[in-house]
C-alpha positions as CSV (number, residue, x, y, z in Angstrom):
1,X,-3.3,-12.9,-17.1
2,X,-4.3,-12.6,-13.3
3,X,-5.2,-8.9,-11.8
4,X,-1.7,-8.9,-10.2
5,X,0.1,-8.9,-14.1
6,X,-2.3,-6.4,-15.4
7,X,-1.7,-4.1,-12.7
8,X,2.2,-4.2,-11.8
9,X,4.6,-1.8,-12.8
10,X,7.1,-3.7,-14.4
11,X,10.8,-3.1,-13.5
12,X,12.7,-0.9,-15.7
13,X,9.9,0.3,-17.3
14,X,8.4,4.0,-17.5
15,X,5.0,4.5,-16.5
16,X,2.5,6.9,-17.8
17,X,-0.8,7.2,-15.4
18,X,-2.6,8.8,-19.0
19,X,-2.4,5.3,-20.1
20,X,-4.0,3.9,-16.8
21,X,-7.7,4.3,-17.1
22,X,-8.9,4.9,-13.8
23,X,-12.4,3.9,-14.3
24,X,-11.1,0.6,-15.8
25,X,-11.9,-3.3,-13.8
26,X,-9.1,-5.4,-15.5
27,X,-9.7,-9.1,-14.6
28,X,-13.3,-8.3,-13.2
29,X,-16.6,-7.9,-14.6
30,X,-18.9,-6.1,-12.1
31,X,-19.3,-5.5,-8.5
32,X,-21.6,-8.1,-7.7
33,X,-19.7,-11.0,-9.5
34,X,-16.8,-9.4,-7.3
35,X,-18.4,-9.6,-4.1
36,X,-18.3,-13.5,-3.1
37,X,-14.4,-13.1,-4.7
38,X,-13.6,-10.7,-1.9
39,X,-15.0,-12.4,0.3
40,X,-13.2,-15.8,-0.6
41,X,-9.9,-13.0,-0.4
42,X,-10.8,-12.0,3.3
43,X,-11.2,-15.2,4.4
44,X,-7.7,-16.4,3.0
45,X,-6.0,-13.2,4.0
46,X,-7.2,-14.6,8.1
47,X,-5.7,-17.9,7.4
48,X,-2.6,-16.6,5.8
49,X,-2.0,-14.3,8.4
50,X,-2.0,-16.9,11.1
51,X,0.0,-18.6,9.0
52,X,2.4,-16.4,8.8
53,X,2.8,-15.5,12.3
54,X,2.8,-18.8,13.0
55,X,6.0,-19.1,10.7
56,X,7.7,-16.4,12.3
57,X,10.1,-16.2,9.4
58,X,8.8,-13.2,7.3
59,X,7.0,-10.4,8.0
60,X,4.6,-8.2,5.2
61,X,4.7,-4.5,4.7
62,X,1.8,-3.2,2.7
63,X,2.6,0.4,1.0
64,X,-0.5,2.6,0.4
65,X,-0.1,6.0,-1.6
66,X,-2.8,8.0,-3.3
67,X,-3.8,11.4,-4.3
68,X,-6.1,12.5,-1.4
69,X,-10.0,10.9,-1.5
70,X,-8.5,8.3,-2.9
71,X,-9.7,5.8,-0.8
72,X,-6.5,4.7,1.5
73,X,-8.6,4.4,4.7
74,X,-11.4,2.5,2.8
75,X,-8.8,0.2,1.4
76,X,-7.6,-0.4,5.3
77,X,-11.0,-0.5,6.3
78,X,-13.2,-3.2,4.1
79,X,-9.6,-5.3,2.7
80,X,-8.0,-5.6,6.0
81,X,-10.9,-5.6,8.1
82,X,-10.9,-9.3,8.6
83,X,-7.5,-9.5,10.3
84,X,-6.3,-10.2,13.6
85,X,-5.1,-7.0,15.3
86,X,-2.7,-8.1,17.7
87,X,-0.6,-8.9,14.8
88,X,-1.5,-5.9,12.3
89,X,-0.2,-2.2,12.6
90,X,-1.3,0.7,10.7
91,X,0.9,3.4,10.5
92,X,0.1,7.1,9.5
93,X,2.6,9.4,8.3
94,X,1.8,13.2,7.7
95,X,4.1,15.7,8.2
96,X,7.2,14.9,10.2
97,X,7.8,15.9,13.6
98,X,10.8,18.8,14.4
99,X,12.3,15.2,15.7
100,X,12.1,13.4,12.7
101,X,13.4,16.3,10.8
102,X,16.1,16.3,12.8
103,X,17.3,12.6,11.7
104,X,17.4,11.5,8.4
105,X,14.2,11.1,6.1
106,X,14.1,7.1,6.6
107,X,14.5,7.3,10.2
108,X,10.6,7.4,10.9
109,X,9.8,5.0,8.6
110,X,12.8,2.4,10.0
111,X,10.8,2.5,13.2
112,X,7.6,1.3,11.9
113,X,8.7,-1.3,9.8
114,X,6.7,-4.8,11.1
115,X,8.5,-7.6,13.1
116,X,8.6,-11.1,11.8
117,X,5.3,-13.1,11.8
118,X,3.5,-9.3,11.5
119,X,1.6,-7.1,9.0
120,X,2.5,-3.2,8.5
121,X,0.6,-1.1,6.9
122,X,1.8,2.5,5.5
123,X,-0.8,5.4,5.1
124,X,1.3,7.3,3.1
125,X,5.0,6.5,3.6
126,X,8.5,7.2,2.7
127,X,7.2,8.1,-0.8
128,X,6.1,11.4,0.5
129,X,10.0,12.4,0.4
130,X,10.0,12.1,-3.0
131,X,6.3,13.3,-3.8
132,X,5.4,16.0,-1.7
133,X,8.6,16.8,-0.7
134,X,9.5,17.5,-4.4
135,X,6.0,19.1,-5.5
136,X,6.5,21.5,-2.6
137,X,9.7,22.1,-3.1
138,X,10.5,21.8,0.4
139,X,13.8,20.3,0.2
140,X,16.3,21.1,-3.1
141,X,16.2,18.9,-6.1
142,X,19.6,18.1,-5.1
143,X,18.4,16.2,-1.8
144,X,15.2,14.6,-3.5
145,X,17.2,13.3,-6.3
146,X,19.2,11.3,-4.7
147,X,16.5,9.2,-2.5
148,X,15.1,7.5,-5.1
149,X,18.0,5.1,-5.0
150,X,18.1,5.7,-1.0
151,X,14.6,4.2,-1.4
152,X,15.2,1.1,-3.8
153,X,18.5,0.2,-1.0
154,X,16.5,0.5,2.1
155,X,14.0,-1.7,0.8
156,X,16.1,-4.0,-0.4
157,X,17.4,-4.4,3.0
158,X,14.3,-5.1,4.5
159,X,13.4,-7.3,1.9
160,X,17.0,-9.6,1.9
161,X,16.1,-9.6,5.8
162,X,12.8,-11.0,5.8
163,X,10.1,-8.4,4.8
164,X,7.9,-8.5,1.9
165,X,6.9,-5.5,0.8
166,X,4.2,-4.8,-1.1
167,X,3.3,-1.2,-2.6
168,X,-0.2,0.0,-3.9
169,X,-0.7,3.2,-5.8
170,X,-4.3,4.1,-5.8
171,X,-5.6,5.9,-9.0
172,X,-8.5,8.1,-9.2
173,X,-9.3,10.6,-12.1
174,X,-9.2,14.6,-11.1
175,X,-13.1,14.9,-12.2
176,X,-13.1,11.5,-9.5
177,X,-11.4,13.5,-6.7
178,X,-13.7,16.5,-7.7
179,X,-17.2,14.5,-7.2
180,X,-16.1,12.8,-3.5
181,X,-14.6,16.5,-2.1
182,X,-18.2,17.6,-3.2
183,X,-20.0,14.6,-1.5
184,X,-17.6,15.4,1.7
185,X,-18.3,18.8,1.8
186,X,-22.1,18.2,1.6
187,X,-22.4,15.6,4.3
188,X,-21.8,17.1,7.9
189,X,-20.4,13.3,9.1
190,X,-18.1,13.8,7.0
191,X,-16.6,17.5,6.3
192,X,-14.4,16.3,8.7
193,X,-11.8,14.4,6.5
194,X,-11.6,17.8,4.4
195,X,-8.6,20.8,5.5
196,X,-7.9,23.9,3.6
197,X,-4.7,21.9,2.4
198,X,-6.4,19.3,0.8
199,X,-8.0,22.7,-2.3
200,X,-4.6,23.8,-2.3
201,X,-2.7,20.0,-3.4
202,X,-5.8,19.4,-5.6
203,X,-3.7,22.7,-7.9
204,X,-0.9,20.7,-7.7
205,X,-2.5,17.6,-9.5
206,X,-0.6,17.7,-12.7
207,X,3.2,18.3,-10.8
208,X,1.7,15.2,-8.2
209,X,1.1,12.9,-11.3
210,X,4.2,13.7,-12.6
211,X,6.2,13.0,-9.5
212,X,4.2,10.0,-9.3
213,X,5.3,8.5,-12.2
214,X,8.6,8.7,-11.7
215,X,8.5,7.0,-7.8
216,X,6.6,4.2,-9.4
217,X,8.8,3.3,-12.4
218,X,12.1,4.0,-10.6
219,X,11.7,2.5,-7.5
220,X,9.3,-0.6,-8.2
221,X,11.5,-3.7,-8.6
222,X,11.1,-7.6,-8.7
223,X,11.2,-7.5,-5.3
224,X,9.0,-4.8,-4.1
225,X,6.7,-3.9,-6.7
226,X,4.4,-1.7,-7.5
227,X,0.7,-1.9,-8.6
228,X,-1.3,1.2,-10.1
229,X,-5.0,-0.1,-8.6
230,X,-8.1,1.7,-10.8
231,X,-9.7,2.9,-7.9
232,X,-12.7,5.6,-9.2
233,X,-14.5,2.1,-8.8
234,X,-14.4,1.4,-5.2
235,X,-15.5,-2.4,-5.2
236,X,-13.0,-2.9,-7.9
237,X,-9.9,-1.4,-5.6
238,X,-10.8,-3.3,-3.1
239,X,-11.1,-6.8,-5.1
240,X,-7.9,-5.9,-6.4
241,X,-5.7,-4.9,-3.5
242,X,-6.8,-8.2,-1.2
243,X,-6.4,-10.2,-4.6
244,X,-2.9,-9.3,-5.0
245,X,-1.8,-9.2,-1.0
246,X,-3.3,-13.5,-1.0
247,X,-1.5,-14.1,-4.1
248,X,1.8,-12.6,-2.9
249,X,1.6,-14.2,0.5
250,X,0.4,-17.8,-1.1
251,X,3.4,-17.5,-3.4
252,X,5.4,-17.5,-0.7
253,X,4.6,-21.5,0.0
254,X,4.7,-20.4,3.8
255,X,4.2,-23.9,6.3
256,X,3.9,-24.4,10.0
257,X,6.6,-25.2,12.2
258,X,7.0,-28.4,13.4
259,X,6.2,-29.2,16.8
260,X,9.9,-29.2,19.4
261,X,8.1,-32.6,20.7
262,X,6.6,-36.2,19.2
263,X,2.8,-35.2,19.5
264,X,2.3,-39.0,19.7
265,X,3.9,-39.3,23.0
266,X,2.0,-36.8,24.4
267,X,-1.1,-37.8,27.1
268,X,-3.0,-35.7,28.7
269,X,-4.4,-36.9,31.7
C-alpha cells in the first residue's frame, strides 16, 4: 500500500483524527532515507508541471488546511519550491473582505481557481466557511449546514471541467502546536508569524477537530480527495504531500501535443 492509500480519507467514510497518530511516518522509515525520495519527488513535480502546461487540458488545484503552526507555508516552501512560477499561484485566504462578504461565500474562492495548464495553491480555502465559520459561530448553523454539499457541487464542477483538485489536511498534536508557538515566541525572526488570535483558536482546539472531521469525511470524494498528512514530523509531511501530488498528476497519463506541422519538413536555414 503506497503513502497515498494510507493517508486518504476514503469516501463515505467517517473519520476520527484520535485514530490518526500525528507523530506516525506510514510508508517511510526515517528522514534521511526520505531525503533522496523527495528529491526524486521535486524533480518529477518540474517535469510534470511542464508537462502539464504543455498539455493545456487540465489544470491542478492543491488544498492546504491545518490548525495554525502546522506547517502550510513550509509545505509551499520546501514541496513546491522547485516549480516554475510563471505557471504557479499561491493564494491566501484570511478573513474576507466587506466585498467578499457581500457576495456569496464561494465567490472569492471562484476567482482564484487556476487556468488550464496551471497550478493553484490554497492557504486555507473555502473550508474555512465550514471550520471557522462554524467554530466561531459567525454565521447560523442553518447557513453552515448547508455548504457542505455547496462544497462537494462546486468542486465537482471544477473537476468535470478540467481541474484536479487535490486537498491536504495537515495534522499536528496540541502538545505539537504547543512546542513550535514556544520556539516562535523565543526567536525574535520569528515572533512575527504569532497574533493574539492565534492563543485564542489554540482554546478552540477540541470544537476545530471536531469541525474538522466532519469537512474531511463529508466532502472528500473519488474525485477530490482528501489526505490527513502526520505532520509533527516535518520531513515526513513534506515526503508525503510531493509523493501524493506526482502520483496524482502521473495517474493522469498526461502527453504532449503534437506538433500543427511535419517536423520533417522543416529546414532551417
Amino acid at each position: 500500500m503506497n503513502i497515498a492509500d494510507r493517508l486518504r480519507v476514503e469516501p463515505g467514510t467517517r473519520l476520527r483524527l484520535a485514530d490518526v497518530d500525528p507523530d506516525a511516518t506510514p510508508g517511510a522509515r526515517n528522514k534521511e532515507k526520505s531525503e533522496p525520495a523527495l528529491a526524486r519527488n521535486l524533480e518529477k513535480l518540474f517535469d510534470l508541471q511542464y508537462l502539464m502546461y504543455a498539455e493545456n487540458r487540465r489544470s491542478l488545484l492543491i488544498v492546504l488546511q491545518a490548525m495554525d503552526a502546522a506547517g502550510k507555508d513550509g509545505v509551499i516552501r520546501h514541496v513546491m519550491t522547485g516549480l516554475n512560477p510563471q505557471g504557479c499561484t499561491v493564494t491566501p485566504f484570511k478573513a474576507p473582505s466587506q466585498e467578499e462578504l457581500d457576495h456569496h461565500f464561494l465567490w472569492r474562492i471562484e476567482r482564484a481557481v487556476p487556468a488550464r495548464g496551471d497550478i493553484g495553491i490554497f492557504n486555507r480555502s473555502h473550508y474555512e466557511d465550514v471550520l471557522v465559520v462554524r467554530v466561531r459561530s459567525l454565521v447560523p448553523e442553518s447557513v453552515w449546514s448547508k455548504r457542505y454539499e455547496q462544497i462537494n457541487a462546486f468542486e465537482k464542477l471544477l473537476t468535470d471541467n478540467g481541474t484536479v483538485i487535490v486537498k491536504f489536511f495537515l495534522h499536528i498534536s496540541k502538545d505539537e502546536q504547543k512546542r513550535r508557538f514556544e520556539e516562535r515566541l523565543a526567536d525574535p525572526h520569528k515572533r512575527w508569524k504569532l497574533a493574539l488570535g492565534d492563543f485564542e483558536e489554540r482554546k478552540r482546539w477540541d470544537a476545530y477537530m471536531r469541525a474538522y472531521e466532519v469537512a474531511l469525511s463529508r466532502c472528500s470524494v473519488a474525485a477530490a480527495p482528501w489526505y490527513v498528512i502526520p505532520s509533527n514530523r516535518k520531513w515526513y509531511r513534506n515526503l508525503a504531500v510531493a509523493q501524493i501530488i506526482v502520483e496524482t498528476l502521473e495517474g493522469l497519463r498526461m502527453k504532449f501535443p503534437k506538433p500543427t506541422f511535419d517536423p520533417s519538413k522543416i529546414r532551417i536555414d
